[in-house]
N, C-alpha and C positions, 0 to 999 in steps of 0.2 A: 504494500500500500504506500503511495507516493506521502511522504510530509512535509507540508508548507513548510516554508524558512520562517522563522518567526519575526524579522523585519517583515513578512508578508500575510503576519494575522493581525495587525489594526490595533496592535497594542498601543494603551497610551504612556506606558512606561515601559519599551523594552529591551532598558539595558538593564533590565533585574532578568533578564531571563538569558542563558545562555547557551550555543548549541555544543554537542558531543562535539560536529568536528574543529571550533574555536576550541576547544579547551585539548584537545587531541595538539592541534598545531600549538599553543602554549604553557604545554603541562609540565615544561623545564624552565620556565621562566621564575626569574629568582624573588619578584615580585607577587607570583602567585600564590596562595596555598588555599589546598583543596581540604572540605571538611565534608567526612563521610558521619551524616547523622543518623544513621543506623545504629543496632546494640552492638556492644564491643565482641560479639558473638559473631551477626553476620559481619564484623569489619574484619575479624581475624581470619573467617573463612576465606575471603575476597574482598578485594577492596581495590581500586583505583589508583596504580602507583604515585607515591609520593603523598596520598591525602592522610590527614588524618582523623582522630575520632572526637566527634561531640554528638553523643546520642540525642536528640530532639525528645525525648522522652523523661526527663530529668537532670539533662544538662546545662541548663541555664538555672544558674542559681538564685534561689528563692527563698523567701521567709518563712518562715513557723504558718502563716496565716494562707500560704500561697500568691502572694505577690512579689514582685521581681526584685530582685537585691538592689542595692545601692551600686553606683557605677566601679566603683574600686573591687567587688566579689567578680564584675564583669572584666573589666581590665585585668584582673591575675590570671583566670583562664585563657582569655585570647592569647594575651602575652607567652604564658608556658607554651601554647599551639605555634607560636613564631610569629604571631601575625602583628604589624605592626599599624599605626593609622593608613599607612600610607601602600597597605600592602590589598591589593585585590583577591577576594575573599568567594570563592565558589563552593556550592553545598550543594551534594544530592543523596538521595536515597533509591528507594526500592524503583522508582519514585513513589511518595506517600506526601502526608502533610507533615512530616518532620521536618522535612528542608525547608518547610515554609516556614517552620516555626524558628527553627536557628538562625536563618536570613531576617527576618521580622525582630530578631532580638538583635541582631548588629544595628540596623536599623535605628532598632530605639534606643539605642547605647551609640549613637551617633554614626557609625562607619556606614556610609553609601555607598562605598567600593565594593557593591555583592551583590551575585548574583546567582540562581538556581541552575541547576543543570540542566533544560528541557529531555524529558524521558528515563531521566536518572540514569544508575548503573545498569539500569534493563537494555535501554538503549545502548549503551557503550558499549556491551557486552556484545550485542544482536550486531553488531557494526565490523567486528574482532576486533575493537580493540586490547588493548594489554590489559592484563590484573595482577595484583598481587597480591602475596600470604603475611607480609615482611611488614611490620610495623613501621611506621617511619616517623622519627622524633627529630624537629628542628631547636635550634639553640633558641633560648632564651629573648625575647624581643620585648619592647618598652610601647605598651598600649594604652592608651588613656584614653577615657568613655567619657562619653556627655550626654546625659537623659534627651529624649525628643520625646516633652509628655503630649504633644498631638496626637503619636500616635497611638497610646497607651489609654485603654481603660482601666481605670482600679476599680476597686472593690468602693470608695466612695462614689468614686462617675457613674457605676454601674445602678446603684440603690438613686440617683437622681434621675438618669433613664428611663428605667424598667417603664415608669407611667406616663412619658413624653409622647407625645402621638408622632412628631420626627428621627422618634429612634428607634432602630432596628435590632433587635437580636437575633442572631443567625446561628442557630447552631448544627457544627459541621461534624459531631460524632455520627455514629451509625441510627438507626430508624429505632433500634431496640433500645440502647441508651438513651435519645430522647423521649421516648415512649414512658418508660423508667423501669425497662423488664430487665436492664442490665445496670450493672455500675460500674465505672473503671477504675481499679483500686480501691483506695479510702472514700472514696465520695459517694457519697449519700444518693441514691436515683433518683432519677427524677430532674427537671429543665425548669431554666428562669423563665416565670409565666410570661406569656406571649410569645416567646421563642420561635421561630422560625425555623424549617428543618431542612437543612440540604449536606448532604453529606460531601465530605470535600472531595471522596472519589469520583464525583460525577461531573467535577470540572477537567478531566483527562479523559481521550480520547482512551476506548478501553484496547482496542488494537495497537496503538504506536507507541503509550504510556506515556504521549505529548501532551501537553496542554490544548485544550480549544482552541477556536479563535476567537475574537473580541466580537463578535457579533453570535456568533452561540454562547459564547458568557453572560451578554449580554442579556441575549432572553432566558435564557436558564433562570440567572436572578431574578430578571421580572417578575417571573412567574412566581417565586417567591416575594416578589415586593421587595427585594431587594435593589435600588436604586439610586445616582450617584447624588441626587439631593438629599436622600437621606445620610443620618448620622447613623454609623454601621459598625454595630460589636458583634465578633465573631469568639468564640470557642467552642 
């Protein structure tokens, strides 16, 4: 099945998204480092030479209450991965919404320089390109964060939302978890009233494990009432 170049699906920001074969042609670049947000399980099976590991599942350090550490808990892990402000910052996975979630936290920890894999390791794999078993540790680098609370819901913004008629809650677990026949972890079942449901697997293409394009994003959300005038929290 042929896949658009993603300069050619109508993104309006799409230097957050990157393709296998850009990252193939600069995967020796000294400025690059790649971060495999998968469990340190699937990164040691295989893994994307020279990336390394920050699970999107509990890698991004957080408080007692669940909301995001202060910039300095964030600065000491990117720092230990090598990445420096100035260092360009690629993440993927299965592909899954992990990468989105470890992109989304450089993000709010100020680093722009990042961007996602398009098709993850599925792709790159389906392509030949190379893999590895070999862990890879880079020296010590000097990263310093700076909150962007734009894009950040806390647990206060959330509680002033919930009953705003221009805010949206979006939530992207699976139909069972919001439903509340499931629960992930410690957390209690059950969804913040009003929530809206769309799981985040149904914004990739299930054959190429690409992203859509910006006009079937576009309706998909719709249909959820998801809309770029509204004000949009997603979990």
């Amino acid at each position: 099945m042929e896949i658009l170049p993603v300069a050619q699906r109508g993104y309006s920001r799409p230097e957050l998204i990157t393709e296998t074969s850009w990252l193939a042609e600069h995967i020796s670049d000294n400025d690059i480092r790649i971060i495999d947000a998968r469990s340190s399980k699937n990164y040691l099976e295989s893994h994307i030479p020279g990336s390394v590991n920050l699970n999107g599942f509990g890698g991004i350090p957080r408080t007692q209450s669940g909301e995001l550490e202060d910039p300095k808990a964030f600065s000491d892990i990117a720092s230990s991965l090598g990445i420096s402000n100035s260092t360009t910052v690629v993440v993927y996975d299965a592909p899954s919404q992990m990468m989105g979630t470890i992109a989304w936290a450089f993000l709010y920890y100020g680093h722009t320089k990042v961007k996602i894999l398009d098709g993850g390791i599925a792709k790159w794999i389906s392509e030949g390109n190379p893999i590895s078993t070999t862990p890879h540790v880079y020296s010590k680098t000097e990263f310093n964060a700076k909150t962007v609370e734009s894009v950040y819901c806390s647990l206060k913004d959330a509680k002033k939302s919930v009953d705003q008629a221009n805010a949206i809650f979006w939530d992207t677990r699976s139909l069972s978890e919001y439903q509340g026949d499931t629960a992930m972890g410690d957390s209690p079942p059950g969804r913040i009233p009003g929530a809206v449901h769309l799981e985040w697997s149904e914004l990739f293409d299930q054959a190429t494990k690409t992203l859509k394009s910006a006009d079937e994003l576009t309706k998909l959300l719709a249909s959820k009432g998801i809309t770029p005038e509204k004000e949009i929290n997603s979990y």
